[in-house]
TILONU-708572 format. One line per field, with one value per atom (N, C-alpha, C): atom name; residue in three letters; x, y, z. Coordinates in Angstrom, 3 decimals, decimal comma. Atoms other than C-alpha are relative to their C-alpha. Example, Ala and Ser with C-alpha at 12.3 -4.5 7.8 and 13.67 -1.06 7.14 Angstrom:
site <- c(N;CA;C;N;CA;C)
code <- c(Ala;Ala;Ala;Ser;Ser;Ser)
x <- c(0,890;12,300;0,900;-0,820;13,670;-0,770)
y <- c(-1,190;-4,500;1,200;-1,190;-1,060;1,090)
z <- c(0,000;7,800;0,000;-0,060;7,140;0,730)
//
This chain:
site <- c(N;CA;C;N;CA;C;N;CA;C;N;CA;C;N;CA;C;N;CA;C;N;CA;C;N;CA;C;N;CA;C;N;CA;C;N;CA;C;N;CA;C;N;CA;C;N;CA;C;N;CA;C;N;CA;C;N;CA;C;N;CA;C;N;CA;C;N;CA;C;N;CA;C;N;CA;C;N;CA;C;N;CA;C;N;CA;C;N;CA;C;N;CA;C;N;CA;C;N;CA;C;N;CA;C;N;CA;C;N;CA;C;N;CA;C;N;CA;C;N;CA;C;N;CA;C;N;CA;C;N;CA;C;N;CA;C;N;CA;C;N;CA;C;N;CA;C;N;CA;C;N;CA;C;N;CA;C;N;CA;C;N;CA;C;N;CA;C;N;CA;C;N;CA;C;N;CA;C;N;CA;C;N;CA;C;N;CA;C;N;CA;C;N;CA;C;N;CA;C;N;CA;C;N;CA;C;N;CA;C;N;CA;C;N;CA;C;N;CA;C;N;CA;C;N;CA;C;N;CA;C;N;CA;C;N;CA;C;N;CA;C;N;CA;C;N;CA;C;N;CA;C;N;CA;C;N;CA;C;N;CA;C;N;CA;C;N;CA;C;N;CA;C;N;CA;C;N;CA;C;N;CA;C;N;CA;C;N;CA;C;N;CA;C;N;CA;C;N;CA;C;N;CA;C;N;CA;C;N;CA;C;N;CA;C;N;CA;C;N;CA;C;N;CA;C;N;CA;C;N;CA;C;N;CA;C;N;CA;C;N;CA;C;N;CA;C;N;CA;C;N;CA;C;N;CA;C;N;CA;C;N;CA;C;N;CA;C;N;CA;C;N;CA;C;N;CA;C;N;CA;C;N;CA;C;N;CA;C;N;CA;C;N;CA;C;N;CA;C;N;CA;C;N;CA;C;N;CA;C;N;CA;C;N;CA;C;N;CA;C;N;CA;C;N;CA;C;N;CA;C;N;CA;C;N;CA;C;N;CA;C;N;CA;C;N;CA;C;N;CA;C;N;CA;C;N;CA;C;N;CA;C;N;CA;C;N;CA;C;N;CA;C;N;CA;C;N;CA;C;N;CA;C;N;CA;C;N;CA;C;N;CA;C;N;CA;C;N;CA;C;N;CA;C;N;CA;C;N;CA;C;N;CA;C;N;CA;C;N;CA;C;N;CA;C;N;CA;C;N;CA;C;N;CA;C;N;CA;C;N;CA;C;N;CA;C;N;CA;C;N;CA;C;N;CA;C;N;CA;C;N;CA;C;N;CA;C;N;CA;C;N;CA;C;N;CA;C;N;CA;C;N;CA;C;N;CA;C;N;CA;C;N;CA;C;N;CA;C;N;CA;C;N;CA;C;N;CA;C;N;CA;C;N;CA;C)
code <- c(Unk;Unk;Unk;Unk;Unk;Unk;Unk;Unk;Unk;Unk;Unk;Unk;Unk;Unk;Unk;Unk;Unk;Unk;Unk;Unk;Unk;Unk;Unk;Unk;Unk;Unk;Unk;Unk;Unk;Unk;Unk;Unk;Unk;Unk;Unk;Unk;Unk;Unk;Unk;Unk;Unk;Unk;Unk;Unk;Unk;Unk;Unk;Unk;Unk;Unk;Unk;Unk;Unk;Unk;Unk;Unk;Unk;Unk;Unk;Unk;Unk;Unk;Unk;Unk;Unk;Unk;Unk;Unk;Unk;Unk;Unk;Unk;Unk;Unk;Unk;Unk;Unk;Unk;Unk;Unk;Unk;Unk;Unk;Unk;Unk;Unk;Unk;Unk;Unk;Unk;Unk;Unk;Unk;Unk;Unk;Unk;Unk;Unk;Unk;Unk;Unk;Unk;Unk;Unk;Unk;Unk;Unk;Unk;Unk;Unk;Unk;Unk;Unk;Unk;Unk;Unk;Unk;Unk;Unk;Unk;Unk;Unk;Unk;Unk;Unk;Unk;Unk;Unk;Unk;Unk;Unk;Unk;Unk;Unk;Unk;Unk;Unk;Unk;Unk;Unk;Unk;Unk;Unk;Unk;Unk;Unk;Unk;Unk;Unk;Unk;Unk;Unk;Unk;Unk;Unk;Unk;Unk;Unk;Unk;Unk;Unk;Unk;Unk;Unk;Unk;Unk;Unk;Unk;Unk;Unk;Unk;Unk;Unk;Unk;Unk;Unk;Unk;Unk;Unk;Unk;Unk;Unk;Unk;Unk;Unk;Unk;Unk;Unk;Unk;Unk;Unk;Unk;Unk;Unk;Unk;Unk;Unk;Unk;Unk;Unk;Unk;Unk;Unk;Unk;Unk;Unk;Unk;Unk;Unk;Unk;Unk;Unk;Unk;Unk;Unk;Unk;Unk;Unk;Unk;Unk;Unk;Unk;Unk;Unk;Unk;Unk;Unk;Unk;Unk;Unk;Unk;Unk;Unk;Unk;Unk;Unk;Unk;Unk;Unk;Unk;Unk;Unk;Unk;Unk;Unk;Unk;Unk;Unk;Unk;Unk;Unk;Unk;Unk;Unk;Unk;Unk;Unk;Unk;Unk;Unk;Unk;Unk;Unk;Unk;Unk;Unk;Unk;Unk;Unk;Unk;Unk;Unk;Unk;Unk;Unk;Unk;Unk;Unk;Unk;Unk;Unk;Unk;Unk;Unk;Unk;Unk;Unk;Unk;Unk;Unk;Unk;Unk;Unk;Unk;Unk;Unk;Unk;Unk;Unk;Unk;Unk;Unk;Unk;Unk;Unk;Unk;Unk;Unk;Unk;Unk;Unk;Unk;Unk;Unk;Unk;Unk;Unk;Unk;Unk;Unk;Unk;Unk;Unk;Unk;Unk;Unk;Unk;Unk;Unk;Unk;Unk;Unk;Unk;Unk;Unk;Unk;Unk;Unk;Unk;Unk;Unk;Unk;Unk;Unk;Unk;Unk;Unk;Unk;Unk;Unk;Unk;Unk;Unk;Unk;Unk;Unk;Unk;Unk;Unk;Unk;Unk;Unk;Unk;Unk;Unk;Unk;Unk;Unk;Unk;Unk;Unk;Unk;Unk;Unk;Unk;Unk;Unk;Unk;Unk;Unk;Unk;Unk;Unk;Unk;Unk;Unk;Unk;Unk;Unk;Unk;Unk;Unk;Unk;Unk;Unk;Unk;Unk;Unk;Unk;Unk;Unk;Unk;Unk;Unk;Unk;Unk;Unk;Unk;Unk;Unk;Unk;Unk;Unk;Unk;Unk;Unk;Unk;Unk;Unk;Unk;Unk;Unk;Unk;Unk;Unk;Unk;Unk;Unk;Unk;Unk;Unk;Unk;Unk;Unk;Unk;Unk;Unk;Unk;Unk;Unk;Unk;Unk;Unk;Unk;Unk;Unk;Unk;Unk;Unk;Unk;Unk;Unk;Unk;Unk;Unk;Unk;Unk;Unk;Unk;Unk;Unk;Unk;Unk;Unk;Unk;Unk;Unk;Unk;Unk;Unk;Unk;Unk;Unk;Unk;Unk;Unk;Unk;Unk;Unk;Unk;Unk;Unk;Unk;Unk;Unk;Unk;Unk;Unk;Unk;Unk;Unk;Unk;Unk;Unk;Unk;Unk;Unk;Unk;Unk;Unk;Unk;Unk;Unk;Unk;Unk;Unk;Unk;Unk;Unk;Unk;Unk;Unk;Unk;Unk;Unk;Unk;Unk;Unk;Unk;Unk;Unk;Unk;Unk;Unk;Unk;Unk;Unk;Unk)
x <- c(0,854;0,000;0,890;-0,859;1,259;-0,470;0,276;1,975;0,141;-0,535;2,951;1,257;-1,460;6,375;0,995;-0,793;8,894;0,850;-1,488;11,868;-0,784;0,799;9,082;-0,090;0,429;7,689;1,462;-1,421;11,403;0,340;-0,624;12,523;-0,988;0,798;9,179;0,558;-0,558;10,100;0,860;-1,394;13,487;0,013;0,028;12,595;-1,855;1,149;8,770;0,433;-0,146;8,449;-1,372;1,220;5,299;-0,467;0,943;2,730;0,118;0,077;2,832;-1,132;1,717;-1,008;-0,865;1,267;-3,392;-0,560;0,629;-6,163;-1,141;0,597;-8,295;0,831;-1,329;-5,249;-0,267;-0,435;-4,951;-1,720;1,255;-8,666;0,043;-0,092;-8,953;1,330;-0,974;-5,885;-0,505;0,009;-6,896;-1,736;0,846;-10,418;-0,010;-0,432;-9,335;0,460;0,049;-9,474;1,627;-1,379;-6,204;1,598;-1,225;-4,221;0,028;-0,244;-4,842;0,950;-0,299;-4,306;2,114;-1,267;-0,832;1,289;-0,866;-0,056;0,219;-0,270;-0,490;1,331;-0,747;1,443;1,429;-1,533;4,531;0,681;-0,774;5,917;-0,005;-0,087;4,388;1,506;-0,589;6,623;1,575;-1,722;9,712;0,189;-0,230;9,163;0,404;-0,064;8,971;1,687;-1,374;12,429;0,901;-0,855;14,464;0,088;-0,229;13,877;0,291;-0,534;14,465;1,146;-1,313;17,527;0,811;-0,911;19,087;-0,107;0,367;17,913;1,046;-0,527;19,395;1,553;-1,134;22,492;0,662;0,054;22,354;0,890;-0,238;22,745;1,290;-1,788;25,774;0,747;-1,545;28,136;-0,209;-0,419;27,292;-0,788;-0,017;25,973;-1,597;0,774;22,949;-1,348;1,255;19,140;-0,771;0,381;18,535;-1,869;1,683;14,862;-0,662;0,206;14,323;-0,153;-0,295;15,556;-0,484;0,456;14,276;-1,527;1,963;10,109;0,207;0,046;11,287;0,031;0,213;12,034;-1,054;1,392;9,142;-1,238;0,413;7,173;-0,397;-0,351;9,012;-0,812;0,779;7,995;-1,347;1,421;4,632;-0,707;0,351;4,214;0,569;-0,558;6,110;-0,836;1,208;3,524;-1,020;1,013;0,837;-0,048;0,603;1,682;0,231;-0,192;2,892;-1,600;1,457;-1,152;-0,576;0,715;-2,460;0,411;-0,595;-0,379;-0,214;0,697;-1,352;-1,394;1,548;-4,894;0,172;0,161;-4,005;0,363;-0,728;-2,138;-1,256;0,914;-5,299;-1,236;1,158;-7,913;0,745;-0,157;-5,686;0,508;-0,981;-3,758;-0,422;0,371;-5,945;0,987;-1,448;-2,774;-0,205;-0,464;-2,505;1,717;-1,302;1,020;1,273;-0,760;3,650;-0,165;0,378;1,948;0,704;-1,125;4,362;0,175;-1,223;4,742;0,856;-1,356;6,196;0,496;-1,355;7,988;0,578;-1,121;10,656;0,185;-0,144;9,634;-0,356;0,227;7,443;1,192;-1,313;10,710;0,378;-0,960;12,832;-0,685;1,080;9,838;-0,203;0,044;9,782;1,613;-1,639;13,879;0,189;0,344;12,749;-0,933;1,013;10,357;0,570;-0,529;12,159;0,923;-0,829;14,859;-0,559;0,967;12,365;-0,729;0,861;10,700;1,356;-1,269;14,299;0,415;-0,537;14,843;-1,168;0,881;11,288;0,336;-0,584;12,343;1,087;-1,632;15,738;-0,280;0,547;14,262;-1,254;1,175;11,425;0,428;-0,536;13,120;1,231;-0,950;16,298;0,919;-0,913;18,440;0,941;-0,906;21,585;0,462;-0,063;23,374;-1,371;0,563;21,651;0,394;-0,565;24,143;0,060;0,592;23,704;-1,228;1,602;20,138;0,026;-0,111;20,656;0,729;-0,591;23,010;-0,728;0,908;20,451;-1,034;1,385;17,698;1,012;-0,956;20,673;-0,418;0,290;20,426;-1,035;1,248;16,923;-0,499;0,881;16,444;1,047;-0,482;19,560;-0,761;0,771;17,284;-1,508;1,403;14,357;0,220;-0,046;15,773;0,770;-0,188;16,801;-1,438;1,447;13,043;-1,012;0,693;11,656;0,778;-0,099;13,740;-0,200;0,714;12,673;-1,256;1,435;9,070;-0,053;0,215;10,025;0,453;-0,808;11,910;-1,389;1,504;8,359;-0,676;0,733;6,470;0,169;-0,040;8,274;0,411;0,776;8,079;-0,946;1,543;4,617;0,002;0,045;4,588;0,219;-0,751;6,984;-0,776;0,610;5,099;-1,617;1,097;1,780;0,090;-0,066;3,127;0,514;0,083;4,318;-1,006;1,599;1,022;-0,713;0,797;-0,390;0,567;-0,046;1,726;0,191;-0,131;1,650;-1,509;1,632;-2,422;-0,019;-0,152;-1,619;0,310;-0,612;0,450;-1,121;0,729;-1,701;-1,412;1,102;-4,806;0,289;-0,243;-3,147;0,411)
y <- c(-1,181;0,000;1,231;-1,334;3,225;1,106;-1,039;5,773;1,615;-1,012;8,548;0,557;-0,557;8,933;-0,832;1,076;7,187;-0,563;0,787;6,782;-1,252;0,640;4,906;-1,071;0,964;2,646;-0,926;0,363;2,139;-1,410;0,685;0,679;-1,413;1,031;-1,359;-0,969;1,029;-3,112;-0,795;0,594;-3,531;-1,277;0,803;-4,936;-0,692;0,821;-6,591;-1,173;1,390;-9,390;-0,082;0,827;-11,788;0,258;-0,168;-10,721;-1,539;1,225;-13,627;-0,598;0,421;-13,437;0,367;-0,840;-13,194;0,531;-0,411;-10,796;-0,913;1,006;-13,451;-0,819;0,604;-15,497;0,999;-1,278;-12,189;0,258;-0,082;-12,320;-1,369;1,559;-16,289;0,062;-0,105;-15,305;0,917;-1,157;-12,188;-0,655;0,606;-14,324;-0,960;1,262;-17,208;-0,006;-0,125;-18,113;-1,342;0,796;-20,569;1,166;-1,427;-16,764;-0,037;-0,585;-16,081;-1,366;1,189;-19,855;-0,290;-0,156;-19,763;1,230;-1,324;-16,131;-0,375;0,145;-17,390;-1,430;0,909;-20,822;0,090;-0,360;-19,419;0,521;-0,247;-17,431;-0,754;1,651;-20,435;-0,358;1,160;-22,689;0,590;-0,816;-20,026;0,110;-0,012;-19,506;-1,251;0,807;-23,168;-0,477;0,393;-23,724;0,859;-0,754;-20,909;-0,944;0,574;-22,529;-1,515;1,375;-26,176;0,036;-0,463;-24,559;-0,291;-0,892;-23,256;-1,442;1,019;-26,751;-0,655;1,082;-29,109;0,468;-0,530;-26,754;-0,419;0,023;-26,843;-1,476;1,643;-30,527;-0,695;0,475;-30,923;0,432;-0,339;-28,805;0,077;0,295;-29,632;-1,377;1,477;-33,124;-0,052;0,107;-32,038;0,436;-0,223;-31,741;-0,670;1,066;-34,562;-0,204;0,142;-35,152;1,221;-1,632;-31,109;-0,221;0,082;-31,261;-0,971;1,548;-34,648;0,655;-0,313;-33,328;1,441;-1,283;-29,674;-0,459;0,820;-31,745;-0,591;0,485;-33,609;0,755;-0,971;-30,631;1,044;-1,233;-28,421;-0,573;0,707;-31,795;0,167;0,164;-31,808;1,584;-1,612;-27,819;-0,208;0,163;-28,424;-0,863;0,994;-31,366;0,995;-0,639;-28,603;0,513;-1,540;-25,867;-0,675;0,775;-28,122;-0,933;0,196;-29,554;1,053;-1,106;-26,449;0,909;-0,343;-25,136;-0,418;1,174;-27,843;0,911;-0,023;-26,570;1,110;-0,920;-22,868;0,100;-0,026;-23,448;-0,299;0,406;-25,270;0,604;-1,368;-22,577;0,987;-0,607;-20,370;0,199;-0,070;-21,421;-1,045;0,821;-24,724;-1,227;1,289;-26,997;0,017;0,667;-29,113;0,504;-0,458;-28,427;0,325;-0,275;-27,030;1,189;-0,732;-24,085;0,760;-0,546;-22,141;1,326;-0,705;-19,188;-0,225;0,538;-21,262;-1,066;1,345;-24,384;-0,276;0,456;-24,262;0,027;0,381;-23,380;-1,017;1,353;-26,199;-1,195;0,879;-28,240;-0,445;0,081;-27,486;-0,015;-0,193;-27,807;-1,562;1,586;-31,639;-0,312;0,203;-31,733;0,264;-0,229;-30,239;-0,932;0,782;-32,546;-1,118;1,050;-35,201;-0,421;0,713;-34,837;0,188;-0,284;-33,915;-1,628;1,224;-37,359;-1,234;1,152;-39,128;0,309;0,385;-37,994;-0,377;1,164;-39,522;-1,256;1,116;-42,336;-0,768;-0,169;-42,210;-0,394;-0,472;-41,600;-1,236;1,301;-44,345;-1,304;1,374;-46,854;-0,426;0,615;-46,699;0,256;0,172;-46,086;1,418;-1,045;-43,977;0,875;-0,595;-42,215;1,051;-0,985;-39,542;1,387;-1,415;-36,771;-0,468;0,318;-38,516;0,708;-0,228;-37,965;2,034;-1,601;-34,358;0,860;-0,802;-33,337;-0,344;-0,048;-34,358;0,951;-1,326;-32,146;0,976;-1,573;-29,489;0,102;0,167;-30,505;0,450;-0,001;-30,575;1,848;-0,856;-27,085;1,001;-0,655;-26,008;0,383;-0,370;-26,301;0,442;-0,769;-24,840;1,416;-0,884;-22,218;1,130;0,057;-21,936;0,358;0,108;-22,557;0,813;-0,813;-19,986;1,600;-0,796;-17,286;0,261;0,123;-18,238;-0,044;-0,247;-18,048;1,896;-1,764;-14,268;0,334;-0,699;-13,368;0,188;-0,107;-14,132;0,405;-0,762;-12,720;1,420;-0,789;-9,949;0,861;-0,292;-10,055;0,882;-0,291;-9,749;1,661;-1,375;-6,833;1,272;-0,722;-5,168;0,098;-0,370;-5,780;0,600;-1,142;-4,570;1,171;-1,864;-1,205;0,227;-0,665;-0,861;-0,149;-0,191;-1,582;0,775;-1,283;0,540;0,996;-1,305;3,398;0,440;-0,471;2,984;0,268;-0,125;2,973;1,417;-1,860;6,656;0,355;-1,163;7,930;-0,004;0,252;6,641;0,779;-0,762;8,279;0,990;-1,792;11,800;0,539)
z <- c(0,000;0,000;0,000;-0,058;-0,879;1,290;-1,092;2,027;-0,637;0,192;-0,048;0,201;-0,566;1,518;-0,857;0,962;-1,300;0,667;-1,468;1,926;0,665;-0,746;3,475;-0,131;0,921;0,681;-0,455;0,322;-0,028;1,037;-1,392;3,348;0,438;0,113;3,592;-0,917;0,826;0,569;0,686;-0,514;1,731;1,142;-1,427;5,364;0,111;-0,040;4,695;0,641;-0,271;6,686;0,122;-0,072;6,328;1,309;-0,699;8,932;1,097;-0,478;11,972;0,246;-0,219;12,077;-1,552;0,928;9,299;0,892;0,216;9,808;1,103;0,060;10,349;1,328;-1,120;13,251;0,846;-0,924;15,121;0,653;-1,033;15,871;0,827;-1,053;16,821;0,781;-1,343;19,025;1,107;-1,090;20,767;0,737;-0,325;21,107;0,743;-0,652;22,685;1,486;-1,418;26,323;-0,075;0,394;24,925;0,069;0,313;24,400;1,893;-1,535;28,421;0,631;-0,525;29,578;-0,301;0,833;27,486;1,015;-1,031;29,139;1,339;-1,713;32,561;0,004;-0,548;32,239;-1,097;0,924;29,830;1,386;-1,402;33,350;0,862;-1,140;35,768;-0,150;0,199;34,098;0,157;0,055;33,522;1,386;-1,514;37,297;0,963;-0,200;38,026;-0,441;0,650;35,748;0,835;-0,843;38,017;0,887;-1,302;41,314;-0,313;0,473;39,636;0,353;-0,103;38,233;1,119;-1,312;41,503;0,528;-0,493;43,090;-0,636;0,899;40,579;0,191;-0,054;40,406;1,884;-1,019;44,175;0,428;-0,073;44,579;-1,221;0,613;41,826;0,877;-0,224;43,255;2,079;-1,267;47,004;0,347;-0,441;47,179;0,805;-1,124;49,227;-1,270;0,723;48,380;-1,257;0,732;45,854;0,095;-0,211;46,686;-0,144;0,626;46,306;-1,410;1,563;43,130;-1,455;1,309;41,763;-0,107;-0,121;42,678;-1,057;0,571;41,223;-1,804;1,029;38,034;-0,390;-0,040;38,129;-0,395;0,218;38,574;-0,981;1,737;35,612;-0,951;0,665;33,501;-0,472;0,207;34,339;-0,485;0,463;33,596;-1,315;1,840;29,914;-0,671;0,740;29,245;0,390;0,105;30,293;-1,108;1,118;28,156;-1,090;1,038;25,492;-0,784;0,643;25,084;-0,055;-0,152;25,992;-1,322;1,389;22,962;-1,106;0,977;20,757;-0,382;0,290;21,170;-0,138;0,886;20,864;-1,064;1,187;17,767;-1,214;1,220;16,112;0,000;0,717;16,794;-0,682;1,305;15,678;-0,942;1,486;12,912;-1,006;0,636;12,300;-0,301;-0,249;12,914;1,691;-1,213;15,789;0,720;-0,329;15,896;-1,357;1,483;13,121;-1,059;0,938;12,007;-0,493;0,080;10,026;0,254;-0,514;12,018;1,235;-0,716;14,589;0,062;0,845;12,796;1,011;-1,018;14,293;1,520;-1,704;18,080;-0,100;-0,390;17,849;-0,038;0,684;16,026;1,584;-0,344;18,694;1,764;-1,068;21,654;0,172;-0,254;21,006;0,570;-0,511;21,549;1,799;-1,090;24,814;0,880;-0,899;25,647;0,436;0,504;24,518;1,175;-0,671;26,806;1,819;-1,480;30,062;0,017;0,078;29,288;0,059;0,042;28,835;1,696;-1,478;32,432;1,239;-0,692;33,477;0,161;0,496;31,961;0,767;-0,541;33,730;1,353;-1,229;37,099;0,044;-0,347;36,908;-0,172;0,344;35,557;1,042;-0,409;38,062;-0,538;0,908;35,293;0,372;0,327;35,454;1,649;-1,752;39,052;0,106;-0,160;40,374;-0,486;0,358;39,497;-1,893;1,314;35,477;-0,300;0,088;35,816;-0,188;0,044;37,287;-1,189;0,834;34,470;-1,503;0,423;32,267;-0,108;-0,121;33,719;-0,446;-0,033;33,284;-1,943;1,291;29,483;-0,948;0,196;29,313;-0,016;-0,208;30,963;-0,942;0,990;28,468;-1,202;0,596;25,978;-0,226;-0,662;27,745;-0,405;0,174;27,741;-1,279;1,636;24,217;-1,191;0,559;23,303;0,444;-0,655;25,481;-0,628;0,560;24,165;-1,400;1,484;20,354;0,322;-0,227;21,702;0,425;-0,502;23,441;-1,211;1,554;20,053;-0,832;0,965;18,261;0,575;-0,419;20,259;-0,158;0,748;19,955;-1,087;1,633;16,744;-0,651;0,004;16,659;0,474;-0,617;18,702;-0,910;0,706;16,686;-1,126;0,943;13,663;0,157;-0,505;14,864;0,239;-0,339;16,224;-1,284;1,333;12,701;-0,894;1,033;10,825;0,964;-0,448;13,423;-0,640;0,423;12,757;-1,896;1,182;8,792;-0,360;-0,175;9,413;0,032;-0,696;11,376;-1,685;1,541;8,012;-0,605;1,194;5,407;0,533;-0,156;7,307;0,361;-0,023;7,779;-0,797)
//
């Protein structure tokens, strides 16, 4: 759409990036009692992964607090299998994919690698298998790439952001 300003229209060109919502997405998101549910258990869980953290860390480098640390694990788990269905289901009101929709591919991608290795230290932990400080440097693994997958979720988000306050303010030009 032309703004009238040629520096403008220029730079758009230049830096367009594909919208992360249709039109159409950006309502079944801002509609959705899946958008709030999401907002509340994205910090839960980041809150839940700190005090793990510090726990798990706790118990390598002094030997103490093992049973802390194994439930705080447990715990993180069971909050990453929340938001991880709960995600599922916002993804398919609003993108109509279960999971994979392509504006987030690759979180989802790299959201199973996460799961993957939170479930290898269920696994680990139920079965018996592996010391305890194995296990723990595992969860360390696990919440390595937690937190890998949580900052490619804040990066898109704001994203989003970012691109909204600029179709807002090319809305402003184009109507003054």
């Amino acid at each position: 759409m032309w703004s009238g300003n040629p520096v403008l229209e220029q730079q758009t060109r230049r830096t367009a990036v594909p919208p992360l919502y249709t039109p159409e997405q950006k309502l079944r998101r801002d509609s959705t009692v899946w958008t709030i549910v999401q907002g509340v258990l994205a910090p839960l869980q980041f809150a839940i992964f700190v005090v793990s953290a510090v726990l798990v860390v706790r118990y390598l480098l002094t030997g103490e607090g093992a049973v802390a640390a194994t439930v705080s694990i447990v715990v993180k788990t069971i909050a990453l299998y929340t938001i991880m269905v709960t995600g599922s289901i916002w993804e398919k009101v609003v993108f109509d994919r279960w999971l994979f929709a392509d504006a987030f591919f690759w979180e989802d991608v790299f959201s199973f690698l996460v799961l993957a290795l939170h479930t290898a230290y269920l696994g680990m932990l139920v079965g018996g298998l592996g010391t305890e400080r194995g296990r723990m440097l595992l969860a360390l693994a696990a919440y390595a790439t937690y937190a890998i997958n949580a900052t490619q979720f804040l990066l898109k988000l704001r994203a989003a952001r970012l691109q909204e306050a600029a179709e807002s303010a090319r809305r402003r030009m184009v109507a003054a």
